[in-house]
N, C-alpha and C positions, 0 to 999 in steps of 0.2 A: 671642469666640465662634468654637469652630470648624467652618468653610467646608467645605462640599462637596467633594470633589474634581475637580479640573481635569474638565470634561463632565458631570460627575455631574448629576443633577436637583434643585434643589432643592426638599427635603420638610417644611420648614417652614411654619406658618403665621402668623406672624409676619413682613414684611417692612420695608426701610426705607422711611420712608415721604416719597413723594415731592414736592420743593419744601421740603425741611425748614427748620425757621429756628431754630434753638436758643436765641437770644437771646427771641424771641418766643414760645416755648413756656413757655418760665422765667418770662416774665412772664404767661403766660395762669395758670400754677401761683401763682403768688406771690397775683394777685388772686381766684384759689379758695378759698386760705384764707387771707385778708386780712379782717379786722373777725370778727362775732358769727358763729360757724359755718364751715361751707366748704362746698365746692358739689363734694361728692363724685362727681356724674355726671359734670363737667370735667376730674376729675382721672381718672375711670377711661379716658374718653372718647380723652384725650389719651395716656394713658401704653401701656396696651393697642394703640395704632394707632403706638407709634415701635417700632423693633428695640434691641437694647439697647447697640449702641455710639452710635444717638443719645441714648438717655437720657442715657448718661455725659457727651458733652456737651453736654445738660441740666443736667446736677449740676452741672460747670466752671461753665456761664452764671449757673446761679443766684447761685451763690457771688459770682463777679464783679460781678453787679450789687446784691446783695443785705446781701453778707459773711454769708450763713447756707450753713448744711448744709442741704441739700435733706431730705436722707433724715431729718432731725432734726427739721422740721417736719412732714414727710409720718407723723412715729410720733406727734410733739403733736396733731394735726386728727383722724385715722381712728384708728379703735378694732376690739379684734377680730379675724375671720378676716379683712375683709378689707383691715385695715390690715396683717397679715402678707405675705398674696399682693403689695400694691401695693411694698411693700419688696422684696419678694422681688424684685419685677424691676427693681428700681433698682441694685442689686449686679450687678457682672458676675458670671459664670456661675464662676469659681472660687471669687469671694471668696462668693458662695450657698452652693460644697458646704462650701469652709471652716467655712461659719456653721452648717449644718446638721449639721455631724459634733460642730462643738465643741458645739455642744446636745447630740446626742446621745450624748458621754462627760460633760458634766458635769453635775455634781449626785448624787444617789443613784441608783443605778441606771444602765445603758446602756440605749440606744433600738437594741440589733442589728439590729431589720429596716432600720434608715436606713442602718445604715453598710455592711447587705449591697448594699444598692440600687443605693449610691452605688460603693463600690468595685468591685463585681462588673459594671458597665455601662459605665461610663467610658472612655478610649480613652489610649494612652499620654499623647498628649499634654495631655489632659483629668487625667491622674494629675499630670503632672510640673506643671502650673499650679495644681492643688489647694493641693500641698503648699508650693509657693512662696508661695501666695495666704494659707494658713495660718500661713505664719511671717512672714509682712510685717502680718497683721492681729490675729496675737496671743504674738507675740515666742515661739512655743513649738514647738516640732519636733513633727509630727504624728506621726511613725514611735511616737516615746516614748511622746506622750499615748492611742496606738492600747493600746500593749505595756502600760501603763501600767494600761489599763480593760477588758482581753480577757487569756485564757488559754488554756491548750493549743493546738490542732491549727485553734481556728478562728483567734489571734491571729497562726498563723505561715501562712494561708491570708492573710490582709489584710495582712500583713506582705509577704510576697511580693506581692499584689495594687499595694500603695503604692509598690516600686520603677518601677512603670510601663515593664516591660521586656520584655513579651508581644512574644513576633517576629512582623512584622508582615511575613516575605515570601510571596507568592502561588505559589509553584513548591513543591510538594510532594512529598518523596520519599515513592514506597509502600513501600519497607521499613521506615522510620522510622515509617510510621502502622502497620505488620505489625508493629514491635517492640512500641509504644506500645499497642496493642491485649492483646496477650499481656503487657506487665506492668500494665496492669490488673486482668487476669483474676486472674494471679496475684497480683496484690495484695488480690484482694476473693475472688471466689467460689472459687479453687482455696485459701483459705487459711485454717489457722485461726485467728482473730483479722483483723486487718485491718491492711497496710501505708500507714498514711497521708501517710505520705511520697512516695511514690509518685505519688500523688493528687494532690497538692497538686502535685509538681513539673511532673507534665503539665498540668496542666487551669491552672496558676498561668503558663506559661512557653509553651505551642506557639501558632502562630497561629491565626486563628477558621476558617484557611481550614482547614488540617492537622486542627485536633480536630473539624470537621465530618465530615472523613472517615473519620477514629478513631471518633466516635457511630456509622456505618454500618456499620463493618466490623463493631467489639463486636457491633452487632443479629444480622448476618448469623454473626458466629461461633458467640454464646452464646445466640442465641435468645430475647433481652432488650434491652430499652433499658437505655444506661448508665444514667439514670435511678433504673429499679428497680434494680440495685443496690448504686447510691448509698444511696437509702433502705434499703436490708436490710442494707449492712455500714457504714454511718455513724448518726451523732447528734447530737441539739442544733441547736445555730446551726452548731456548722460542715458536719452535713448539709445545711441552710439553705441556707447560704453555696455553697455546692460546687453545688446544685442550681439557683441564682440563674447561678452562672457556667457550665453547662450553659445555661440557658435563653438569658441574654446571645449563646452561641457560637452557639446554632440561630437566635435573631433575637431582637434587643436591642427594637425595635419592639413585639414580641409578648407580652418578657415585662413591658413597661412597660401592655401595656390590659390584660394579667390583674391588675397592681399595681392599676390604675386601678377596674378592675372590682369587682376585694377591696373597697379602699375606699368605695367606695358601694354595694354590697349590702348587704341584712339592717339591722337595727335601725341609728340611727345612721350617721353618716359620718366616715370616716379622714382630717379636713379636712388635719393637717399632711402626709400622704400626698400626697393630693390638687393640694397648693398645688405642694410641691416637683416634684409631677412634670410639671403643667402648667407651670410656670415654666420648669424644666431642658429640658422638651423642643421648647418655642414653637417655637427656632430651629433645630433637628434633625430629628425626623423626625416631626412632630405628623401630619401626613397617611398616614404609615404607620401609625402607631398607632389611629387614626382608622378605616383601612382593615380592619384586623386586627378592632380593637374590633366592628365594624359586622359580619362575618364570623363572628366567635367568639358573639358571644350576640346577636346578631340585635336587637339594637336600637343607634340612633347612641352615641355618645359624648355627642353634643350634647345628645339628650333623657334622657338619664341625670342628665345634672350640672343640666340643665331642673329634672328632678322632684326633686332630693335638697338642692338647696340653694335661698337665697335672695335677696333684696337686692340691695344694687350687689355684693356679692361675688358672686352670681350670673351676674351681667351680664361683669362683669371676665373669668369663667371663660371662658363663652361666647365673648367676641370670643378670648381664647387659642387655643378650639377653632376658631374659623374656619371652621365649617357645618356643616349640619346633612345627616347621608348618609342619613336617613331620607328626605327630603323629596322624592328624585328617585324613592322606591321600589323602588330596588336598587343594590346594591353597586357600588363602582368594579371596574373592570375589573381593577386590579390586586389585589385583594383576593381577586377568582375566584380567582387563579394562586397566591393565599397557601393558599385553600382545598384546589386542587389537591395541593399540595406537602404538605397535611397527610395527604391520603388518600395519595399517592405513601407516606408513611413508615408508615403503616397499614397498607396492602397489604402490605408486608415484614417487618411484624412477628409476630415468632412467639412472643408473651409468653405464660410457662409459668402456665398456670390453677390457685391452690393454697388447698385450705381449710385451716381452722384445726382443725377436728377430723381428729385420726385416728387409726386402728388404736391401743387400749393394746397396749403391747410385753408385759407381764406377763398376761395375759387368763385369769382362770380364772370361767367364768361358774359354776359350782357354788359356788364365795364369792361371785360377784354375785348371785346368787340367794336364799341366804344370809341376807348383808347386808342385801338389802331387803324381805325378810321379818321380819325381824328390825325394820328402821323402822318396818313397820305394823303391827306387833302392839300389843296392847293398848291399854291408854289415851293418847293421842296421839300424832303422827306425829314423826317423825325427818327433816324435810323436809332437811336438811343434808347426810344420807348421800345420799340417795333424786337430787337434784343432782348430789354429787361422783359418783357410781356413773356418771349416766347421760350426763351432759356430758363426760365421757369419755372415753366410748366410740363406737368407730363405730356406723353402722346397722346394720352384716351382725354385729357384735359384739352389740347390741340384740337383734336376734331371737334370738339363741342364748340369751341370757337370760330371755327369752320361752319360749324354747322348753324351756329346762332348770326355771324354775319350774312349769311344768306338769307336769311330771317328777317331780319332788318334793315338791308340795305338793297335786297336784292342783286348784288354782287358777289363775283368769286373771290373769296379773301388768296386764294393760291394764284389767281391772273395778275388781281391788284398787287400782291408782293412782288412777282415776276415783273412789273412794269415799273417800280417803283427802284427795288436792289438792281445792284448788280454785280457780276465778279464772282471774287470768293465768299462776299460774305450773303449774296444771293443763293447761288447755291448749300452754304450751307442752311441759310432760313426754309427755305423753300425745301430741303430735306427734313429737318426737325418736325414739318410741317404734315409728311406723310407718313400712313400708316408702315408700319416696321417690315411687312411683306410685301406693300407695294414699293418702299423703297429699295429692297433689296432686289427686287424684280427691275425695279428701271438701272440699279445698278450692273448688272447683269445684261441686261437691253443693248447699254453702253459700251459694257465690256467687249460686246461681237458686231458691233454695227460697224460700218465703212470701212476702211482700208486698214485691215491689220486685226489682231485682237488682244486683247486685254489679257492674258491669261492669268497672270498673279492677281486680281479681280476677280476672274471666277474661283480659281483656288481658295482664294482667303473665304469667298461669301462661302461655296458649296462644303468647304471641309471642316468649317468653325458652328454650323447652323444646327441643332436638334429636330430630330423627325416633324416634330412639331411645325417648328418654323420651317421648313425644308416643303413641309406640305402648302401652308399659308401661301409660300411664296410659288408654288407651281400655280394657286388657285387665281394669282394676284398676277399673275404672268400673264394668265389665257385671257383672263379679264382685261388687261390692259391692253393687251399686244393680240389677241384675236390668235395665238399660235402655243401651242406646248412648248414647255420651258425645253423637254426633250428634245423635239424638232429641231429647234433653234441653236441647241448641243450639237445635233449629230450635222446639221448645215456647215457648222463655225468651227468643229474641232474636227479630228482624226486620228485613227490607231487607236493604241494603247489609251492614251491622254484624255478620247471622247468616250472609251466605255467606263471608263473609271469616274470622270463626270457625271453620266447617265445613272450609273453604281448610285453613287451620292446622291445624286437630283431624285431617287425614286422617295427617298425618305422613311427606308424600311429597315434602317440599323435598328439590331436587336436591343431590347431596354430591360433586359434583365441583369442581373448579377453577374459574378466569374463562376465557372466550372474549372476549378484547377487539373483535371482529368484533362478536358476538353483542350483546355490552353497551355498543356505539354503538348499535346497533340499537332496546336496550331502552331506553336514554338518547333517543333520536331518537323514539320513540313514547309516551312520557309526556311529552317539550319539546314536540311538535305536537299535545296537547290543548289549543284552544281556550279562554282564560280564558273562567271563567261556566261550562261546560258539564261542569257535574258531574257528574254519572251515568257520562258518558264516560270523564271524571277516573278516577272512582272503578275502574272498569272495569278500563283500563287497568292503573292502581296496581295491582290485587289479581291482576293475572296476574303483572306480575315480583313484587312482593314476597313474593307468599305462596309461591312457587314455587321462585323461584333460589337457590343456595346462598350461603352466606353469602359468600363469599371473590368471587365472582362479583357480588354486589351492591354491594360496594364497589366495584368498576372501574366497576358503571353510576352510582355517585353520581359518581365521579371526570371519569367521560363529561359525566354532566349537568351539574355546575360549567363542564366548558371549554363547550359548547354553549349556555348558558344565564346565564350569572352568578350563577346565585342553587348554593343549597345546598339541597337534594331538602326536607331537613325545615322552611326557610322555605316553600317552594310548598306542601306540604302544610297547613302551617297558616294560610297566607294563603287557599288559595283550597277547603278543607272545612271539617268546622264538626263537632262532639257526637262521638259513639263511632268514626266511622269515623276522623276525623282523630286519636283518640286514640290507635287501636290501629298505626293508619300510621305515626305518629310513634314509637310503641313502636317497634314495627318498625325503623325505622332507627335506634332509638338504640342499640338491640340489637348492630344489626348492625355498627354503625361501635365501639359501645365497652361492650360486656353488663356487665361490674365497675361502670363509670361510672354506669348507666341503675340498676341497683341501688342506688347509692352515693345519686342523688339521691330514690328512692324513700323512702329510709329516713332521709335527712332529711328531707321534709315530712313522715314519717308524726312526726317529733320536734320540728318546730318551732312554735313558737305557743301557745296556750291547747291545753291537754289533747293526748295521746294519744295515736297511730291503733295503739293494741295489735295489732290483727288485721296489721295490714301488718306491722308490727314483726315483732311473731311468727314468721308466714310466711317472711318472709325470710330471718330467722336461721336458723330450719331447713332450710328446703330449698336455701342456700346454704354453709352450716358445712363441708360436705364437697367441694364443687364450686370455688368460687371467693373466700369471703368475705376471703382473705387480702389479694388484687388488691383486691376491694370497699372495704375498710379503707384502701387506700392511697393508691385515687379519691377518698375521702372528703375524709381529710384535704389533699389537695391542693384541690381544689375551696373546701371548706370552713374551713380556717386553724383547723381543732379535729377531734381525733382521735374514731374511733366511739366509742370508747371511752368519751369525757369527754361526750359526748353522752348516750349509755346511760345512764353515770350521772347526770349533772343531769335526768333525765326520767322514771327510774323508780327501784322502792324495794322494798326485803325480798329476799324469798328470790326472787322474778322477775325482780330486778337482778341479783341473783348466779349465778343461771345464764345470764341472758343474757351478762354476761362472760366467764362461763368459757368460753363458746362464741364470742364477741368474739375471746378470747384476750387477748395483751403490747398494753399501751398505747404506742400511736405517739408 
């Protein structure tokens, strides 16, 4: 196992365990599964509480007194997951990734996320033990068996990854990260087609400290994380791959609790994930991971692997995790400073906002008009053309066809669609169809009319919109509806919940920069709200958030991590409750990531039993032109499935096909 560096701390949760007797453990194993059954609590008991160089001699003792193979009986007695994890930790930690790679080339098919996991996190010396571990346990050169079951750009990314020759020195030259930055660039975005060689030689070859610096500068030259343009000029697994070894460089900790997290969300659980990562990282950096984990999705590690699994493999997991970060009620102190370092790279991010619809380059709205006169005529509709025509084209494109059919026909092209669609894929035409504030206004309209209201509707429109549009759509309200969008607020809501709407709806969030003076200030008077005293709470919250600008509220979440430990959106949901907390929460999620806060909209409105058309819907339209591109990208990261594949497994006909077309290219 490899050790910490000389001072370093160690961030394992796995220790050796003190007064050890190896002779005596072999035999506490032996009488575990000695006679009818075995006494599976004994053996979790014991094997989970040694490190793993006393296990091994454990194995020696056993053998010695025994003449068996340890590991040969421990696969005869336990069954299942968790006779794989108890294995798993009996193997030293090369001859695990050995076992875990040769699984995942042999047989039909490759397991590539194992072998991006393993190759892209590793450390040289962790590479060069691999592969020695590989040819002493199964007489066969890994390099081969790699080349052998991979192809193109990702087998020469793992091919480079396997010499285990990434330079490991700390002294950075800034021209080298100035050259290395400029032939990125021009190997992806100044280029047409993509230089993958390139790629590979930096990101496969400089050190974590060097390409940390290279990630910064790209932000700061190109106004992108490397990131995104990994994902826009690469594909496949070896976009994957390439994206794994980005993540690895920014912190190896970090991208093992999103692995972890993937793994037990959603239906099901990713046990051989699971197993390998808790094993591999017991004696590494489990309390980073740990810390991270508890940070990034606001609940432990601990009670995650609690609710998703069971039995002694339950238990086994557990004592791996080594406690629970829930139980104290807030974060380690080091996990703030992880939080901080994320807003730190947030604040500096100038990621370019892009939708999937735009402008047709050919635009003759006299054929568009045309055309879709020509679908509704006579005996049934031409919903196909009526689609390709209008998914097409921009908004400001749309009203001119609007506007040129009334020209020509003397007809309302928005009645004849309305008489012609119907359903979902009506509504959504018939949306595409109107200007961006007037649909946001009838969205809104809907939200408060008849019995009940809508309130995750107005939340989404009023806390996601810019001054800008915020104004449009008051003007598009009175216009429509003869009544101030205000009015209409203070009729359909109440309390807290209506002024803070009203807050939003006036459209006079501040559009200037951060004042880091100011946003101590505003961090300092939401951290000295009084737990319990909500009203106060409340108060407080709806003067910075409804008020400051967006670039300026991230300095104050940034404030309130160092001041506080926690992260603005745990406090808010720890200590409110119903519509207020909902719309606060919007709010920051807005604020810290608007693509994202979309991204996870639109999958609950798709996951589960039946539906949420209206979300769906909404979304796609009034994002198609603004951002849905970036939303798409959230998705798929988040989610380990493209919108795309979603849309379709969820919906059907002619309102799956235009939602596509509006989706756009499948990730």
């Amino acid at each position: 196992m490899a050790k910490p560096a000389q001072g370093a701390k160690y961030r394992g949760s796995i220790h050796d365990f003190p007064n050890f007797d190896p002779s005596q453990d072999a035999e506490t194993l032996y009488n575990a599964m000695k006679g009818f059954g075995s006494d599976k609590e004994a053996i979790l008991e014991l094997i989970t509480s040694r490190s793993n160089g006393q296990r091994q001699e454990i194995c020696q003792n056993y053998k010695s007194l025994y003449g068996k193979d340890l590991i040969a009986d421990l696969k005869y007695e336990l069954t299942g997951k968790f006779e794989r994890l108890i294995v798993g930790l009996m193997r030293p930690p090369a001859y695990g990734d050995a076992k875990e790679i040769k699984d995942a080339i042999s047989g039909i098919g490759t397991d590539e996320k194992c072998l991006i996991e393993i190759l892209a996190s590793r450390t040289n010396e962790q590479i060069h033990q691999l592969v020695a571990a590989y040819k002493d346990a199964y007489e066969r050169d890994l390099e081969a068996d790699v080349i052998g079951d991979t192809s193109g750009h990702f087998q020469k990314m793992l091919v480079v990854l396997l010499q285990g020759t990434r330079e490991e020195d700390d002294v950075v030259s800034e021209d080298l990260v100035q050259q290395d930055v400029q032939d990125l660039y021009e190997a992806g975005e100044l280029k047409w087609g993509t230089d993958e060689a390139q790629f590979i030689y930096i990101l496969g070859n400089r050190s974590k400290q060097h390409l940390r610096l290279v990630f910064d500068e790209y932000l700061k030259t190109t106004g992108k994380p490397i990131e995104a343009s990994i994902r826009g000029e690469l594909s496949g697994d070896f976009e994957k791959l390439m994206l794994a070894v980005v993540k690895c460089v920014r912190s190896t900790p970090e991208y093992f609790a999103e692995r972890l997290f993937k793994a037990m969300k959603g239906l099901g659980t990713r046990d051989n994930t699971l197993i390998r990562i808790m094993v591999s990282r017991s004696e590494l950096d489990m309390l980073d991971i740990r810390e991270i984990f508890r940070t990034k999705y606001e609940k432990s590690l601990y009670s995650m692997i609690k609710n998703d699994t069971s039995g002694e493999y339950k238990k086994a997991l557990l004592k791996l995790c080594g406690g629970d970060d829930d139980a104290a009620g807030q974060f380690f102190p080091e996990a703030a400073q992880v939080a901080y370092r994320m807003w730190e790279l947030s604040a500096v991010a100038r990621v370019e906002l892009k939708g999937t619809v735009r402008p047709a380059g050919d635009f003759n709205p006299d054929a568009d008009a045309k055309a879709l006169r020509k679908a509704m005529k006579g005996l049934g509709t031409d919903e196909d053309t009526i689609i390709d025509i209008i998914t097409h084209r921009s908004n400001a494109q749309r009203q001119q066809i609007r506007q040129t059919f009334k020209s020509h026909f003397g007809r309302d092209l928005m009645a004849d669609l309305k008489s012609e669609l119907s359903g979902d894929l009506a509504r959504l035409i018939l949306g595409l169809m109107m200007p961006p504030a007037h649909y946001d206004a009838k969205q809104l309209k809907k939200a408060m009319e008849g019995a009940g209201t809508d309130e995750k509707a107005l939340i989404e429109i009023l806390a996601t919109r810019t001054n800008a549009e915020i104004r449009a759509i008051n003007e598009a309200y009175k216009e429509d509806y003869h009544k101030s969008l205000e009015d209409a607020l203070s009729s359909d809501t109440s309390g807290h919940f209506k002024r803070i709407l009203i807050s939003l709806a006036t459209g006079n969030r501040e559009e200037g920069g951060e004042d880091r003076a100011r946003a101590q200030e505003d961090a300092q008077e939401i951290a000295d709200t009084p737990s319990g005293d909500k009203t106060s709470l409340e108060t407080r919250f709806m003067t910075i958030l409804c008020t400051r600008s967006y670039q300026h509220l991230r300095r104050v979440f940034q404030e309130f991590v160092k001041m506080t430990n926690y992260d603005v959106e745990h406090t808010i949901k720890k200590e409110m409750s119903g519509d207020v907390r909902d719309v606060f929460v919007a709010i920051v999620q807005s604020v810290k990531n608007k693509p994202l806060f979309f991204a996870d909209k639109l999958y609950k409105s798709m996951k589960g039993a039946g539906t949420d058309e209206k979300t769906l819907t909404r979304i796609m339209i009034s994002r198609s032109e603004a951002d849905l591109l970036n939303i798409r990208r959230e998705f798929i990261e988040k989610y380990d499935k493209s919108l795309h594949q979603a849309i379709e497994g969820d919906t059907s006909g002619h309102f799956l096909k235009a939602l596509l077309v509006l989706c756009g290219a499948e990730d």
